[in-house]
C-alpha positions as CSV (number, residue, x, y, z in Angstrom):
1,X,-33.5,11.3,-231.4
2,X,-37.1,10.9,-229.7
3,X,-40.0,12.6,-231.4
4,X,-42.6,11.8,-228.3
5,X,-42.5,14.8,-225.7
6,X,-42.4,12.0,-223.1
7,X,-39.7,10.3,-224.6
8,X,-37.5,13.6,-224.9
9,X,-38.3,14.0,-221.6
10,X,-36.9,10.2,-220.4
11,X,-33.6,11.0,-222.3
12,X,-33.5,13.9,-220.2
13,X,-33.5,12.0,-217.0
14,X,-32.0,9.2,-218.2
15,X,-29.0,11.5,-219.1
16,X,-29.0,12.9,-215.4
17,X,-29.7,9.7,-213.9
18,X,-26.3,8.3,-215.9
19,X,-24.4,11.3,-214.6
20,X,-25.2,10.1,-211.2
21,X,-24.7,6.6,-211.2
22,X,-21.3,7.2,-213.0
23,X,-20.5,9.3,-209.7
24,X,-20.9,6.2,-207.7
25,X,-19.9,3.2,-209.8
26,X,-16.3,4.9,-210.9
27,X,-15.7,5.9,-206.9
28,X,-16.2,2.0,-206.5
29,X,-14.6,1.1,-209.1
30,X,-11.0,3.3,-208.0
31,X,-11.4,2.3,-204.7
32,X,-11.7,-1.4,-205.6
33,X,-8.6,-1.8,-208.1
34,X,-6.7,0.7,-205.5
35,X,-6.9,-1.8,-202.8
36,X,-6.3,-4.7,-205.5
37,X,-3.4,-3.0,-206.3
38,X,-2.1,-2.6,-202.7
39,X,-2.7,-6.3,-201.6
40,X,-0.7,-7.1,-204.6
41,X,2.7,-5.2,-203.6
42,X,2.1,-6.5,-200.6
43,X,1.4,-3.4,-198.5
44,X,-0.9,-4.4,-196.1
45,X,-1.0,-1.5,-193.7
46,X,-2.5,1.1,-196.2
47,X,-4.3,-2.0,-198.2
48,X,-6.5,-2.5,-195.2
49,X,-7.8,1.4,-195.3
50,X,-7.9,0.8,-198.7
51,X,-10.3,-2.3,-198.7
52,X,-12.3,-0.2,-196.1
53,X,-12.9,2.7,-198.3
54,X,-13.8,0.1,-201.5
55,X,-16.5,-1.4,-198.9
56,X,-17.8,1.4,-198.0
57,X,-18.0,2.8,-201.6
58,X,-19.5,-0.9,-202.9
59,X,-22.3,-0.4,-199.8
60,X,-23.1,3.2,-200.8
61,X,-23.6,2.3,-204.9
62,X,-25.5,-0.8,-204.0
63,X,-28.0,1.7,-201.5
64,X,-28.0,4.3,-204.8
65,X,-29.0,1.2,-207.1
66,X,-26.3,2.0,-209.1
67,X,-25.1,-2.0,-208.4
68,X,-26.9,-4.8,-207.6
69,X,-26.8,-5.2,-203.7
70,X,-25.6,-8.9,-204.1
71,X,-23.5,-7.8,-206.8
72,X,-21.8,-5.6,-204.0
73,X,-21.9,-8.5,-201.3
74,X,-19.4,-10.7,-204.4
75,X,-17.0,-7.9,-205.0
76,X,-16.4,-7.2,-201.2
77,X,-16.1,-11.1,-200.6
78,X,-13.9,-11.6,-202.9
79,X,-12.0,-8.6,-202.2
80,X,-11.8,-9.9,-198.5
81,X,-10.4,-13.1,-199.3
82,X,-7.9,-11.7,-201.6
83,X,-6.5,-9.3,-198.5
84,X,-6.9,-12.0,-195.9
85,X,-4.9,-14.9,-198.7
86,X,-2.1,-12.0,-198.7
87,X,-2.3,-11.5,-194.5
88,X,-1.7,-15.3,-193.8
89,X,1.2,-15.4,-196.5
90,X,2.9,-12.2,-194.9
């Protein structure tokens, strides 16, 4: 536990910042595996909405700073390649 006043006060939004970030992060995070999980079974239809929402949940956490924005350009490319492998093997 801090004993400074300004360093109870950076737990304090550290804490809040964490709160927010996790908001982000774990809405990329479902949205990501989601889609994973539908190119997998093979269900292109809904895995193409799916990779849509992940994209659009990657671009919003990387314009948070919750990711890295080139950390967000990997997952997204590699997301895309996995759903494009799957539409030329349909």
């Amino acid at each position: 536990m801090p004993n400074k006043k300004s360093a109870m006060k950076r737990l304090r939004s550290s804490k809040r910042k964490h709160e927010r970030n996790r908001k982000h992060s774990g809405r990329a995070r479902t949205a990501v595996s989601k889609a994973r999980r539908l190119i997998e079974r093979g269900q292109l239809e809904e895995a193409q909405e799916a990779v849509q929402e992940a994209v659009s949940a990657l671009d919003k956490a990387a314009s948070k700073g919750v990711i890295h924005k080139n950390n967000a350009a990997r997952r997204k490319s590699r997301l895309m390649r996995r759903f494009n492998q799957a539409e030329r093997a349909a």
